[in-house]
C-alpha distance (Angstrom), angle and dihedral (degrees) to the residues before:
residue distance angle dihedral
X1 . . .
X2 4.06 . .
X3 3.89 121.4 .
X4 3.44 124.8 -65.9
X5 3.79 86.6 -138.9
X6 3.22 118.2 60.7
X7 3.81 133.7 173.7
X8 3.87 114.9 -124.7
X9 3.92 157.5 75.2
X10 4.14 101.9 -10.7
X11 3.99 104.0 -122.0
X12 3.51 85.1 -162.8
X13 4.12 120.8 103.4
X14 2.92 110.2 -124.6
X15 3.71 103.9 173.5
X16 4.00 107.4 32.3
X17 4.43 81.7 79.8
X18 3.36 127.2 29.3
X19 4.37 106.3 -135.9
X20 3.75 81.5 -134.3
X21 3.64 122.2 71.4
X22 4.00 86.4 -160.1
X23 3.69 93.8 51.5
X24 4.04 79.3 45.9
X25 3.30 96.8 57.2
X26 3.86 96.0 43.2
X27 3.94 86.5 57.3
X28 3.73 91.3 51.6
X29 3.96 92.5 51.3
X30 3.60 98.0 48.7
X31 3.61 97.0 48.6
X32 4.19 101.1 -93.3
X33 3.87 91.2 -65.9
X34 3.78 98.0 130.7
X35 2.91 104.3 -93.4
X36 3.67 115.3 169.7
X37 3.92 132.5 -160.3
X38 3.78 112.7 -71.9
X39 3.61 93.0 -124.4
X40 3.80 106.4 99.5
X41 3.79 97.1 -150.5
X42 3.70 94.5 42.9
X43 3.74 92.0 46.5
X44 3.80 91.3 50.0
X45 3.81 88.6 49.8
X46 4.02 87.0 53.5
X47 3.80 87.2 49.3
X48 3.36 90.7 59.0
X49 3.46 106.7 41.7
X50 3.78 90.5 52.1
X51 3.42 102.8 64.3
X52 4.54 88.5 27.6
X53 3.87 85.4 117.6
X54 3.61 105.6 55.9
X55 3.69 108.0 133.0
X56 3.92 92.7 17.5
X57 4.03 113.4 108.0
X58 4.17 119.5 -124.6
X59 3.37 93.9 -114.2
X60 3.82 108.8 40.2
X61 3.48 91.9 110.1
X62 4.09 84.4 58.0
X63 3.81 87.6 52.6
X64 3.51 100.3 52.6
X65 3.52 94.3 41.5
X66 3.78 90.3 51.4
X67 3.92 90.0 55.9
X68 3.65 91.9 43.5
X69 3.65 92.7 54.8
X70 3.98 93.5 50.9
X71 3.77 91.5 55.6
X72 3.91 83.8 50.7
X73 3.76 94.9 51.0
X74 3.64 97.3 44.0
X75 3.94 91.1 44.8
X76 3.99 89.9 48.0
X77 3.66 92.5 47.2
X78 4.09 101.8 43.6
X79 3.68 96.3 31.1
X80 3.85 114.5 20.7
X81 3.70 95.2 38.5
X82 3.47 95.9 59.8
X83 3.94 100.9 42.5
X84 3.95 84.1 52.1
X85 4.14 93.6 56.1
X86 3.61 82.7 77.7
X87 3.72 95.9 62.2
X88 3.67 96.7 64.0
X89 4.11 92.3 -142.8
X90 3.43 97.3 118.5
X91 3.56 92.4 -169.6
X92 4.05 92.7 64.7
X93 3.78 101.0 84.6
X94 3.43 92.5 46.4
X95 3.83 92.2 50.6
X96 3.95 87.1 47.1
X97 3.81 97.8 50.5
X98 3.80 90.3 50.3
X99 3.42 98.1 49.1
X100 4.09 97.8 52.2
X101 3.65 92.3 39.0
X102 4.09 97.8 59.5
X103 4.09 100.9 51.6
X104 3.86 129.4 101.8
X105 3.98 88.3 -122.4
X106 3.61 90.9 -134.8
X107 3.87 103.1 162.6
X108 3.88 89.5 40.1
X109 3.71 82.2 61.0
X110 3.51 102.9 50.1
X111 3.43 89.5 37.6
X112 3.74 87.6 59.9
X113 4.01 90.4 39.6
X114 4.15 87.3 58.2
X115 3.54 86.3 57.1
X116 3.67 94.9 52.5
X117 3.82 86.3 48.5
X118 4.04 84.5 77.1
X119 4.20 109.4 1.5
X120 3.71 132.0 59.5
X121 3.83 116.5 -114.2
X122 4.03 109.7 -64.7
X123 4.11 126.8 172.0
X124 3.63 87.0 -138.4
X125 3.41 91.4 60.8
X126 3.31 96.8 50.9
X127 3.71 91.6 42.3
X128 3.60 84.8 62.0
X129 3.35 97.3 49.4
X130 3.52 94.7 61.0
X131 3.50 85.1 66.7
X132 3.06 87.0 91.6
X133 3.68 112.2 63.2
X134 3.83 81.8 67.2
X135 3.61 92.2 59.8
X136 3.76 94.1 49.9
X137 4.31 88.2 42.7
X138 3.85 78.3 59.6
X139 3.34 94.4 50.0
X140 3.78 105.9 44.4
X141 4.14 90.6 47.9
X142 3.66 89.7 59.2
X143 4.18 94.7 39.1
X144 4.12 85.3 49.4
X145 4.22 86.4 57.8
X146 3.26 96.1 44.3
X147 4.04 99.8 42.9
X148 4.21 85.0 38.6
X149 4.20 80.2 -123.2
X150 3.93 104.9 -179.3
X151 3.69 100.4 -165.5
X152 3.85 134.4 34.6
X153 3.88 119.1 -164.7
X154 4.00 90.3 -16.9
X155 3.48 91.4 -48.0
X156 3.92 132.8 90.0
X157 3.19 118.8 -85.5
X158 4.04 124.2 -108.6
X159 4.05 99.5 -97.0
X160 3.62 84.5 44.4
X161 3.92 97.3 56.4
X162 4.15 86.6 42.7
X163 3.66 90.0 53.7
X164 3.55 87.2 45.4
X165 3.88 93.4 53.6
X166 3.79 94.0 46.5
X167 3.79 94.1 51.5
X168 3.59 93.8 52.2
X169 3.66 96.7 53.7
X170 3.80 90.5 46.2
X171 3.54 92.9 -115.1
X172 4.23 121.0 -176.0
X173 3.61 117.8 -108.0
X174 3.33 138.6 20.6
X175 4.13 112.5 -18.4
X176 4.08 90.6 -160.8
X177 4.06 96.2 42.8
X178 4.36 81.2 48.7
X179 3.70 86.9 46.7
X180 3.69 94.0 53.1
X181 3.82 98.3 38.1
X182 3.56 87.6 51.5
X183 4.15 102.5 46.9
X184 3.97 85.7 43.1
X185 3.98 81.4 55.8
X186 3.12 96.6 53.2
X187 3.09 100.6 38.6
X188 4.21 87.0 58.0
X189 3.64 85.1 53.3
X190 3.86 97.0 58.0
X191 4.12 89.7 46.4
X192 3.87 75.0 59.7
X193 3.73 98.9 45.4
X194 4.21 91.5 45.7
X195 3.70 87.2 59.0
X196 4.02 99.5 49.1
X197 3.79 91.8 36.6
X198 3.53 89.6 58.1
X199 3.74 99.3 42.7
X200 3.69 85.0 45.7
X201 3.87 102.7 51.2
X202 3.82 100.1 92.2
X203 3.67 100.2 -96.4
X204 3.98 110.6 137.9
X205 3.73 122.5 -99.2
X206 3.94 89.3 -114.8
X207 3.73 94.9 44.9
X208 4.42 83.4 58.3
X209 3.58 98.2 38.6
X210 4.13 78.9 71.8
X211 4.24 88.9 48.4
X212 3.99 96.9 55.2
X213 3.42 101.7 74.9
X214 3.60 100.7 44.9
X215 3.94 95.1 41.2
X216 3.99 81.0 50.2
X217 3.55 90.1 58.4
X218 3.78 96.5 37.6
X219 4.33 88.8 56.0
X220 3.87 87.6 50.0
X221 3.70 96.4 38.1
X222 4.22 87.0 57.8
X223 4.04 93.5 51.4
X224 3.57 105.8 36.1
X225 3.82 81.4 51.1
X226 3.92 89.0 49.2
X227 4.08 85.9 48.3
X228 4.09 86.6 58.6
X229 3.77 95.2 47.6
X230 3.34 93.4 60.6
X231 3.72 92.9 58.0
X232 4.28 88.6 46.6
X233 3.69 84.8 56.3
X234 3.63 98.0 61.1
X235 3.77 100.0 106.0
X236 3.68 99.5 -87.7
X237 3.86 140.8 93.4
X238 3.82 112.4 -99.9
X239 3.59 119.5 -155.9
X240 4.25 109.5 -89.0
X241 3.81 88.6 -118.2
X242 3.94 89.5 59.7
X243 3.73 96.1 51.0
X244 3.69 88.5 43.7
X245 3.74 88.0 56.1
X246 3.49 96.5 41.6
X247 4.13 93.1 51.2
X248 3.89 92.3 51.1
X249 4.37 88.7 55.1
X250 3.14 93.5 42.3
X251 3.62 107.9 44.0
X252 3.84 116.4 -16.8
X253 3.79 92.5 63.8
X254 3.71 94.1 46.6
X255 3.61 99.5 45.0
X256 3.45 106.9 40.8
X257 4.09 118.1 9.4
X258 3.87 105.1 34.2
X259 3.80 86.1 39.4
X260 4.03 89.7 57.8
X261 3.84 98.5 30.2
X262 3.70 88.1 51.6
X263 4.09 90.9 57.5
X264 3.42 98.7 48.0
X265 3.85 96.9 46.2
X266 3.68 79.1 53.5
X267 3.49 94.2 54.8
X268 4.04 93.0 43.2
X269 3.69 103.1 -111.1
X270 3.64 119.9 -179.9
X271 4.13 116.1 -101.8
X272 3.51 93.6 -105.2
X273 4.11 97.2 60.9
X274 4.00 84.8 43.5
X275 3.45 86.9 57.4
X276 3.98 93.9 44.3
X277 3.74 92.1 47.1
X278 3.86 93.1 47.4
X279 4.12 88.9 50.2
X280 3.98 86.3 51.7
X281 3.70 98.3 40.4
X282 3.80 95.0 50.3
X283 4.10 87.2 50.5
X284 3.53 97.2 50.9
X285 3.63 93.9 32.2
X286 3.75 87.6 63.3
X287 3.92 96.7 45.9
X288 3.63 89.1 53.5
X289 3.62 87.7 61.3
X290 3.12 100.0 40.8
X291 4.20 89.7 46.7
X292 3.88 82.6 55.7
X293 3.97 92.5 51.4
X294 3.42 85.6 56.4
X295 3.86 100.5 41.4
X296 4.22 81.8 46.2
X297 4.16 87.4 66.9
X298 4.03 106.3 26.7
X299 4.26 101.6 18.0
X300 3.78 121.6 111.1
X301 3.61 119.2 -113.8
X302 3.42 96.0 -136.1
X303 3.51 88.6 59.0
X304 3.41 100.0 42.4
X305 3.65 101.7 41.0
X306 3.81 81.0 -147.8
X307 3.78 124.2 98.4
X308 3.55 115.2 -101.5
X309 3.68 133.5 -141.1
X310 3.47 92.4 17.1
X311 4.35 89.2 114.9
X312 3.34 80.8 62.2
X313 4.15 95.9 55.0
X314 3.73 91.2 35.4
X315 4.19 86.4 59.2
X316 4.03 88.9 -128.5
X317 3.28 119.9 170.4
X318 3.63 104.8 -129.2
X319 3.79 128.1 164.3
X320 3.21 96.1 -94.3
X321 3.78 98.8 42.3
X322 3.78 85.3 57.7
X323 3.69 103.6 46.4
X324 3.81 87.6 54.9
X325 3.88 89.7 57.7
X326 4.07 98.1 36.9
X327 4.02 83.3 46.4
X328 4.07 98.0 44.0
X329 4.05 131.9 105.3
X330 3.69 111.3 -119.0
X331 3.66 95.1 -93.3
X332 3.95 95.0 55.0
X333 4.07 89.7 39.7
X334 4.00 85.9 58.5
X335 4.01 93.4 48.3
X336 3.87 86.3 49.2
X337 3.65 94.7 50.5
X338 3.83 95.1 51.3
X339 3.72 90.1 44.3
X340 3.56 93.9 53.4
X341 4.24 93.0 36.4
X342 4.11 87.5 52.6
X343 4.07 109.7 111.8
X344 3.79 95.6 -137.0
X345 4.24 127.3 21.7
X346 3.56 121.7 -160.7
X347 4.06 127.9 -164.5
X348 3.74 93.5 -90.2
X349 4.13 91.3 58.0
X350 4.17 81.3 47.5
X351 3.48 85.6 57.4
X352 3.96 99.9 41.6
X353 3.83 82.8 46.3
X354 3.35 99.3 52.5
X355 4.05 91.4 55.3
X356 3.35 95.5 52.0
X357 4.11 89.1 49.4
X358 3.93 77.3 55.2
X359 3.80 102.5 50.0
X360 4.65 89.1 39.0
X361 4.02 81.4 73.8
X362 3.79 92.1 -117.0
X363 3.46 111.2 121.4
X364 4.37 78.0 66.4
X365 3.47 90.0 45.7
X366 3.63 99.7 58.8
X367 3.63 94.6 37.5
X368 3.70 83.7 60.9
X369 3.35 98.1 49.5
X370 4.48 88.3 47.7
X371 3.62 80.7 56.3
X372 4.09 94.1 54.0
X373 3.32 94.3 44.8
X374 3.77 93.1 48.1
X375 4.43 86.9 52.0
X376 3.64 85.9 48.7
X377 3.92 98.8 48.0
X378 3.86 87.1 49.4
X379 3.74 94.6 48.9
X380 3.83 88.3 56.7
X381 3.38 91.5 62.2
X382 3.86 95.1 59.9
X383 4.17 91.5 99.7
X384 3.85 126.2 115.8
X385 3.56 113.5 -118.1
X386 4.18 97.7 57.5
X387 4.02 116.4 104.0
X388 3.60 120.6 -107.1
X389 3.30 89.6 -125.3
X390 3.68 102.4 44.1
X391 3.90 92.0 46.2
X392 3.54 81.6 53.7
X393 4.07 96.8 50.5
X394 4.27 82.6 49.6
X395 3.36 89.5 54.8
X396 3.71 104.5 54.8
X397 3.83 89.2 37.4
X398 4.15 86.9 61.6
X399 3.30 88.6 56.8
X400 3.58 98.8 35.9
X401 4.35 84.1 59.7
X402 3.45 93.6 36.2
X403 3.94 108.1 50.3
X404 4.06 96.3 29.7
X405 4.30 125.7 124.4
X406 3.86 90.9 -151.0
């Protein structure tokens, strides 16, 4: 297959809508003349991020994610397959091959992309990037127990399809506990498989030695964050810097700056791009979160393939669900509280809940602080020593995470 990155006419238009709503807005008010923000920094940023993808085909996201999913198929079918026969849930494979094939295989990419930052293209590397879908399969199972998530990417969730399985067959015992022993099984097994698939993918021993201490931190990064959501989902209003702190362990780190800071340590980058790539991956790695907060209350399910507005009836406190409370008058802040104190929610509080969120201000607040994060990641990337082209790629993959509906 031909490189992802290619060298070229952009496909992209860049003109037709301004990345920045701001900038957007500014246009629209002055008649559609260009007019940019009248910040100079922020309109320099704006500059710069609309014409980021010169040289960087439309669809190389589709490319690499095409690749990435072939190394997933063949490693599920030759490898995971045959490890599962054992189980004797014949259901599991099935379950497993469904749930790697249907994700955007974000932190395979920028895995891959912080290789590029200091390698030439390789199928090992990108081999070993895949790794990482597994990781994140592991992850998601467990997260979709523990948040009692019924559907993943329009489909049911692991524990659901176990419990499914078991019923059918008439099974004793309880067909949810069996579904949610079983998808926290599996989901074990795939930490195991990310590991070995990696190790395994043709990358040289000195080329890993540089990946084990960062995917070490990244693995305890993702629980010890899980261990502190539990405690912000205990009914109560943390403070904003808590959740903030909690959403960058638990999923900014591991999606975005571990996944990129991984590839290029692979790939032998200097100190001072690992230390530009970790600035930009913890920026963007946060607005994706907090993108998905927001998608979690106001998102379509159909988009999604997640259920919304079920943060809302599981009382977590999300980003979003926070800022509306630290941003509320006293009269709002007291509705909050009693909606987030009440023992059991239904989808009509959701609703009510979701208006107020509206009326606190901080669906706008958030938003702005995507968009800060999103100027900050790009600023990072400002260093000598990063491809054109690559630089390019990280750009339009910011904005890809940060501006998304799914």
């Amino acid at each position: 297959m031909g490189s992802a990155l290619k060298r070229g006419t952009c496909e992209i238009e860049h003109t037709a809508t301004p990345y920045c709503r701001y900038c957007a807005g500014a246009q629209s008010s002055s008649g559609g003349g260009g007019t940019q923000s009248g910040d100079p920094t922020h309109r320099r940023m704006c500059e710069h991020r609309s014409h980021s993808t010169n040289g960087v085909r439309a669809h190389w996201r589709d490319d690499v994610r095409a690749r990435v999913r072939e190394h997933l198929t063949e490693f599920v079918a030759t490898q995971c397959r045959t490890d599962l026969a054992g189980a004797k849930v014949d259901v599991a494979g099935d379950v497993l091959s469904d749930f790697v094939d249907g994700g955007k295989y974000v932190r395979s990419t920028f895995m891959y992309l912080g290789w590029l930052c200091g390698a030439q293209e390789h199928e090992a590397a990108l081999r070993a990037s895949a790794s990482l879908e597994l990781f994140h399969a592991f992850a998601l199972m467990q997260d979709d127990v523990m948040d009692e998530s019924a559907l993943r990417r329009g489909r049911p969730s692991a524990h659901v399809s176990f419990s499914r399985w078991h019923r059918q067959r008439g099974l004793t015992g309880s067909s949810d506990r069996f579904g949610e022993s079983a998808a926290i099984l599996l989901g074990d097994l795939c930490l195991v498989w990310s590991e070995k698939m990696l190790r395994e993918s043709g990358v040289d021993a000195d080329a890993l030695a540089r990946v084990w201490p960062r995917y070490d931190d990244m693995r305890t990064e993702l629980a010890i964050g899980q261990f502190a959501d539990l405690v912000n989902d205990c009914h109560s209003f943390p403070t904003l810097d808590a959740v903030l702190d909690v959403l960058r362990r638990k999923s900014g780190n591991y999606s975005v700056r571990r996944p990129v800071e991984i590839g290029a340590a692979m790939a032998g980058c200097r100190p001072q791009v690992l230390d530009a790539l970790a600035g930009y991956g913890s920026a963007i790695g946060e607005a994706f979160q907090l993108r998905d907060d927001l998608l979690g209350v106001f998102g379509s399910q159909k988009v999604t393939g997640k259920s919304v507005g079920t943060d809302l009836t599981a009382q977590k406190a999300t980003s979003v669900v926070v800022a509306a409370h630290q941003l509320a008058d006293t009269a709002l802040r007291r509705q909050l509280s009693d909606l987030m104190s009440t023992p059991e929610l239904g989808p009509r509080d959701a609703e009510r809940w979701r208006d107020m969120i509206t009326v606190s201000g901080a669906v706008q607040w958030i938003e702005e602080l995507i968009e800060e994060r999103l100027n900050q990641a790009l600023a990072c990337l400002d260093i000598a020593g990063i491809p054109e082209i690559t630089r390019a790629a990280l750009e339009d993959m910011a904005v890809a995470c940060t501006k998304r509906e799914a």
